[in-house]
N, C-alpha and C positions, 0 to 999 in steps of 0.2 A: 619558407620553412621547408625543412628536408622532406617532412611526410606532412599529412593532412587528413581530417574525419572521412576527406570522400577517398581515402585510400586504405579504411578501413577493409578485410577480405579477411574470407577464411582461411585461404591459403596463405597469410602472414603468422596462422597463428597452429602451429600443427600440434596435434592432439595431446601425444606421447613423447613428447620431448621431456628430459630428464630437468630439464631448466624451465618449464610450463605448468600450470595450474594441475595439480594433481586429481583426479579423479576419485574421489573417495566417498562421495555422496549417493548413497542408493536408491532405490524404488522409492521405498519405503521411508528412509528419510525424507525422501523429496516429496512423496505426498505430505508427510506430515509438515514438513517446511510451508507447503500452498493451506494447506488446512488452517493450522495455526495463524498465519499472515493475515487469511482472509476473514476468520471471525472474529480475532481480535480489532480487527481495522475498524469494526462500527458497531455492531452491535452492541456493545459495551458502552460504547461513547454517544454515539447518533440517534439511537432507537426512540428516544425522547423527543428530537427535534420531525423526524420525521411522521410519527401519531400524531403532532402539532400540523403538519401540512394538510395529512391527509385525513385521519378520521380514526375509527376502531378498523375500517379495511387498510390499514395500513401495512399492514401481510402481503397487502396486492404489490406495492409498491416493491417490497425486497423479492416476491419470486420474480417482477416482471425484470429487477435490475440483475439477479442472477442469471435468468435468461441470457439476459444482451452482454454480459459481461462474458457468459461460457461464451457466446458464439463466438467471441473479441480470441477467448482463450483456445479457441480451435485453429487460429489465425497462427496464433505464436506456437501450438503444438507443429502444425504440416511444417512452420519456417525455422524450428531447433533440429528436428530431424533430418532437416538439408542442411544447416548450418548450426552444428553445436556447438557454438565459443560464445564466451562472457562478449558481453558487450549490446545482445536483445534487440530493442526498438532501433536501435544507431546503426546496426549492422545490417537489418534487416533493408531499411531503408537504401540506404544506402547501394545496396544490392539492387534494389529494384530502381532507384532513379538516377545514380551514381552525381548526386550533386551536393558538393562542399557546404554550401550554406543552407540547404534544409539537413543536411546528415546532423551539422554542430547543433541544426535550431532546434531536433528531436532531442538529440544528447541536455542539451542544457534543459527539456524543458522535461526530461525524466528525473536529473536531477533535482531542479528545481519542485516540483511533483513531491520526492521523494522527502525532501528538508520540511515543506507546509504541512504532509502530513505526520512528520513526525513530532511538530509543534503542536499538531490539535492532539493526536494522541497524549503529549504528555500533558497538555492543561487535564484532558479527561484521567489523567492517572491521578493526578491535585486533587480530583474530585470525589473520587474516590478515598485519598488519604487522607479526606478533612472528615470521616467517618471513624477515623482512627486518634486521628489526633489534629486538631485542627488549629493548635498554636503557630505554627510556622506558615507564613506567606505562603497563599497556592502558588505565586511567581519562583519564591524560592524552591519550594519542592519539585516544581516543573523544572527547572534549568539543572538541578542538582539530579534530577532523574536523567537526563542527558547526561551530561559528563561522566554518569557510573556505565551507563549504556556502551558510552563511547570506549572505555576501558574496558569492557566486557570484552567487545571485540576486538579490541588491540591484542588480546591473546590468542586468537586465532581463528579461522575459519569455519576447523570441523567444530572446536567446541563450540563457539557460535550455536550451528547446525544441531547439534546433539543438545545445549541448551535448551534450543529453542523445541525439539520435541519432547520435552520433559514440561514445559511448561505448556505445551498444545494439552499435554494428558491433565494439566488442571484446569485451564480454561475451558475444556469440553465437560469437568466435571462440574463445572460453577455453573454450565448452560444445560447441564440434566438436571440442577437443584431446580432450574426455574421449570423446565418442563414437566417434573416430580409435581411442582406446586400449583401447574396447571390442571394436572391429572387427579389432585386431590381434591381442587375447587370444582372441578368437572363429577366427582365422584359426591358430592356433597349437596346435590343439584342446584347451585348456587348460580350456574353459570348461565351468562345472556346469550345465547350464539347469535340475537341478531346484532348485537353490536359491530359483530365482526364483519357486515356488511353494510355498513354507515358511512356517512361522508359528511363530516360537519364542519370542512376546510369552503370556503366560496366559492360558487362557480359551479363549474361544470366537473362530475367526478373524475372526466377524463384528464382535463385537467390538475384536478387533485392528483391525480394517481402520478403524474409524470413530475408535479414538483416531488412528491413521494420520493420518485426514480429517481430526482435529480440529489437529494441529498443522499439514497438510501446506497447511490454507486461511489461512495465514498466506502462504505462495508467489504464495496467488492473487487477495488482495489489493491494492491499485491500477489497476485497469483504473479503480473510482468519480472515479480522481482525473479521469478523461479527461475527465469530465460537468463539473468545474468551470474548463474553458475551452472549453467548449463555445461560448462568446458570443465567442470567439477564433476559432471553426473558420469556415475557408472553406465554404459549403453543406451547413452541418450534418447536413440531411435525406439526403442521399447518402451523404457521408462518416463520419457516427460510425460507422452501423451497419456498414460496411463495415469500418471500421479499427479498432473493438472487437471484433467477433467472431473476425475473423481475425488479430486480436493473440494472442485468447486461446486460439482454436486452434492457432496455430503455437508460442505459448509450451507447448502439452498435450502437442503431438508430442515438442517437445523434451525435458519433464519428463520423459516417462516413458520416454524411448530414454538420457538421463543416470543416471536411477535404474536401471535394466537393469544398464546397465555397473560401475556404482558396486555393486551385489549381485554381480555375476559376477567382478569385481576384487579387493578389498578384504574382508577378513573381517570380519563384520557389527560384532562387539565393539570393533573399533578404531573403524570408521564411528561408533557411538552415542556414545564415549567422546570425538568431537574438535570443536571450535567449529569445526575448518575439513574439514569433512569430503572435500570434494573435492579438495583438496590430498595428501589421504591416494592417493586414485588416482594422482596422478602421480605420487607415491612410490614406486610399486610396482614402479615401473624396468620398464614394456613397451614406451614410448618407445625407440629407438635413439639417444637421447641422453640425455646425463649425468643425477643425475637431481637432483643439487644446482642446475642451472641452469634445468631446468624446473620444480625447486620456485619459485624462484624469480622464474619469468617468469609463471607461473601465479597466482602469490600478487599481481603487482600487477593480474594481470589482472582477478582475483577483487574486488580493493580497486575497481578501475574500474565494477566492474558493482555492487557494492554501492555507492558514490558515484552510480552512475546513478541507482538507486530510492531513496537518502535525498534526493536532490536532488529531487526530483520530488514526495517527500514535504514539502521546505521551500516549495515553490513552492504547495503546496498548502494551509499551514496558513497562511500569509502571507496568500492569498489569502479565505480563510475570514473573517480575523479583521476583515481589508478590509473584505468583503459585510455582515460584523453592526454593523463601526462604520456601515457607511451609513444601516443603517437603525436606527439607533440603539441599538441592543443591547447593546453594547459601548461603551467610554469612547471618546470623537470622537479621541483621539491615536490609532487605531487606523487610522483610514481618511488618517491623514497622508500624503504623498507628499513625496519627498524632491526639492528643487527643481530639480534637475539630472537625475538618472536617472529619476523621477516610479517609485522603487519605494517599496511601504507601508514604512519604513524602523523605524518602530516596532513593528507588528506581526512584523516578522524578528527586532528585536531579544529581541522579548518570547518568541515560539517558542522562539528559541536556550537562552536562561535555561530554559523548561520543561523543555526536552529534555535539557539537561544536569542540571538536578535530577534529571529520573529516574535517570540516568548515578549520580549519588554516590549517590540513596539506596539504590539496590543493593550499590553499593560499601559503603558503610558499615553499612548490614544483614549481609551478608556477612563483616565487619570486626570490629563491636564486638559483634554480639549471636551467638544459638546457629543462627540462623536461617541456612540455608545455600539462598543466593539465585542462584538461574542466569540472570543477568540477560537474556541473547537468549530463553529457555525463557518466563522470566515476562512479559517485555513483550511478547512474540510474542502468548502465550495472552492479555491484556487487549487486544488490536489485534483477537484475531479475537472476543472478547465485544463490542466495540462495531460489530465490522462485519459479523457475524450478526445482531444486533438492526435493523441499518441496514438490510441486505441484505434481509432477510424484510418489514420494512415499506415499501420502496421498492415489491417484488412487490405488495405488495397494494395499495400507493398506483397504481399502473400497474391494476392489473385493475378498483378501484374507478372510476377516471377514463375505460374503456370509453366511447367514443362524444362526449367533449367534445373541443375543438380538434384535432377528426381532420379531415385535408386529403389534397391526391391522393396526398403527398408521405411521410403518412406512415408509420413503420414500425410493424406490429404481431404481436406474440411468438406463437407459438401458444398460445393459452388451456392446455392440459392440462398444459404445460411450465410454464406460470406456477406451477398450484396445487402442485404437484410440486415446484418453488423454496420455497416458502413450508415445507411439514412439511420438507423437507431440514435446510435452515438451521436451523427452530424445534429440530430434535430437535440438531441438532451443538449448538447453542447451551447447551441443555440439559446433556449432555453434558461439554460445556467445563466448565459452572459449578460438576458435582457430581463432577468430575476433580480442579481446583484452587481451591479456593472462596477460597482466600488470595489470587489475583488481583481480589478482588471488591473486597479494601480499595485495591488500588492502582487500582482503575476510578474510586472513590469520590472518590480523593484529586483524579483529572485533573477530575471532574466538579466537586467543590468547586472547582478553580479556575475552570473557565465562571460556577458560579453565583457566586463573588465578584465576577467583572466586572460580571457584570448585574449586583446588587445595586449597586457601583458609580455605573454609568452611572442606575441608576434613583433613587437620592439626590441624586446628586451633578450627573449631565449636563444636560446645556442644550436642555431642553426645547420652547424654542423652534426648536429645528433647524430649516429647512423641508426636505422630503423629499427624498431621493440628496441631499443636501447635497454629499458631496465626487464627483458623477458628474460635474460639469464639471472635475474632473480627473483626468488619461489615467494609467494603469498604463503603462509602459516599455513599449516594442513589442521 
């Protein structure tokens, strides 16, 4: 092949070229972009499964996973300030071990990552919309919320972006109703606080607390997406770090003053037992009003924020499959632009079809065989398999890279925090695999499909490419 993943470099992709990714994303956007990503990604959907693991201290479980995940996101802050182009974990790597077949096995396994959790996302969106209206198939509403997603972002990138901070402002107000309802349950002196130091999962609470962590880092998952428009961000060097960190701080604060309320509220067994766990709280009629229309107003609020992080997730795997058609990795339809909108219209289309296979093959496991499939539970847990493995190699891809394309500008993690990222991750990772080892084959399956592209493009594509082949054409502003 003319080029290859391990000849990814920054220097291929120069900033301000009139033919390159425009820069139009600011601070402010871009925190709101990590913000939104990160509380719609679980709290909405997961907070029910995780109270089940752990207990009423279920709170412990999301500060400790916010933790480990900032530390992850101080990894990719120091590594966008030296290298700000689209392309994050791939590039990253890449830079620091310059080898072909783990650069593609990172690449496919962010994509990958990016498709299971936009599957679990939308079952949790079904669950939410069977509050509204519960005639239509949760499969159908799920696959049909993809495809409108997908055409969301076919229209472009900033709107996309500008979207998606419009709907961060109602998801944030859907997680003040609940923390409103904790504050008035707390004013009513109705409230247990020793609950919220309970452990009524088995075993050992340390234990508890880390299966916690293991589903709770599904929550805190996509701030990575933010590194792949980094070649989009206004003064990357200033602003990622600033608008990652304190995404994922102000996303911690919130996780665990929601989880509080959601343990001091709601009695744990209903919590664990419901895809819409939060919805359960304003059930509880603490509200002074009705509680059929704050089921209600709540539930499409819930749908908005979970529509914020699938979005974010479509823009993300669209944009992946972009980067590898350029450098030839992937079949050249991939890096097509559609001639009006200039969005990759092939690669969205191809996304949408993955993501809704996952969608039936849960359905239908669940359907014809004994196997009883909890589709947001199983796709969750293969989203945080590939984005532990991402997470822990970025960390060392950063610590390896020590001392190359450092400038005045740049940012750098404090070392002891980095190694401390690296066993965190490795041991959750761990963890996960020997928790549910049945997620290993649906990991398998999303990576068969990466390496059928390759194989692919390395038969069949046109070898003759010359290199960014499709950089002289713009992705949508």
């Amino acid at each position: 092949m003319a080029n290859s993943v391990a000849e990814l470099d920054d220097e291929a992709v120069p900033p301000d070229l009139d033919g390159d990714l425009k820069r139009s994303i600011t601070g402010p956007l871009l925190f709101f972009y990590v913000l939104g990503d990160v509380l719609g990604s679980g709290i909405y959907v997961l907070i029910g499964l995780v109270a089940g693991a752990v207990g009423g201290a279920f709170w412990i479980a999301f500060a400790v996973g916010v933790t480990i995940a900032t530390i992850t996101g101080l990894a990719y802050a120091e590594l966008v300030t030296k290298y700000p182009r689209a392309a994050g974990a791939a590039l990253y790597v890449n830079k620091a071990f310059g080898n072909r077949p783990l650069t593609f096995l990172i690449t496919v396994c962010m994509l990958s990552a990016s498709f299971a959790a936009a599957g679990s996302l939308a079952t949790g969106f079904s669950a939410y919309f069977d509050e509204i209206w519960s005639l239509p198939p949760a499969l159908l509403v799920a696959t049909l919320f993809i495809v409108v997603l997908a055409v969301v972002n076919f229209i472009g990138i900033t709107e996309s972006v500008v979207t998606n901070m419009v709907m961060t402002f109602v998801e944030i107000a859907g997680l003040l109703i609940i923390m409103l309802i904790g504050v008035l349950y707390v004013a009513q002196g109705k409230a247990d606080f020793g609950t919220l130091t309970t452990f009524e999962a088995e075993g050992s609470p340390i234990f508890a607390i880390v299966a916690g962590v293991a589903l709770a880092f599904f929550a805190m998952t996509g701030f990575e997406n933010a590194a792949n428009v980094a070649e989009e961000t206004i003064n990357p060097a200033k602003n990622f770090p600033r608008a990652l960190v304190g995404g994922m701080a102000a996303a911690g604060v919130i996780y665990v003053l929601v989880a509080m309320t959601s343990a001091l509220t709601v009695p744990l067994g209903t919590l664990a037992d419901s895809d819409a766990a939060l919805l359960e709280v304003v059930k509880a009629g603490i509200l002074p009003v009705p509680v059929g229309v704050m089921a209600i107003l709540f539930a499409v609020i819930a749908m908005v924020a979970i529509t914020n992080t699938t979005l974010v997730a479509i823009v993300t795997q669209s944009r992946i499959l972009y980067g590898m058609a350029n450098e030839d990795v992937v079949p050249d339809a991939f890096g097509k632009l559609h001639t009006a909108r200039r969005s990759p219209w092939f690669a969205l289309v191809f996304a949408a079809i993955v993501v809704c296979g996952l969608l039936v093959t849960g359905w239908a496991l669940s359907r014809f065989t004994a196997v009883d499939v909890n589709v947001i539970a199983r796709l969750a847990t293969v989203t945080v398999v590939f984005t532990l493995f991402i997470y822990a190699l970025v960390i060392v891809s950063a610590l390896k890279l020590r001392g190359d394309d450092e400038g005045e500008d740049t940012f750098l993690a404090p070392t002891p925090l980095l190694y401390f990222g690296v066993v965190a991750n490795a041991v959750l990772l761990v963890y996960v695999v020997i928790d549910d080892p049945a997620a290993l084959a649906w990991c398998g399956g999303l990576m068969v499909v990466g390496l059928a592209l390759f194989v692919l493009e390395h038969f069949f594509g046109d070898r003759d490419r010359p290199a960014g082949r499709a950089r002289g054409e713009t992705l949508a502003r």
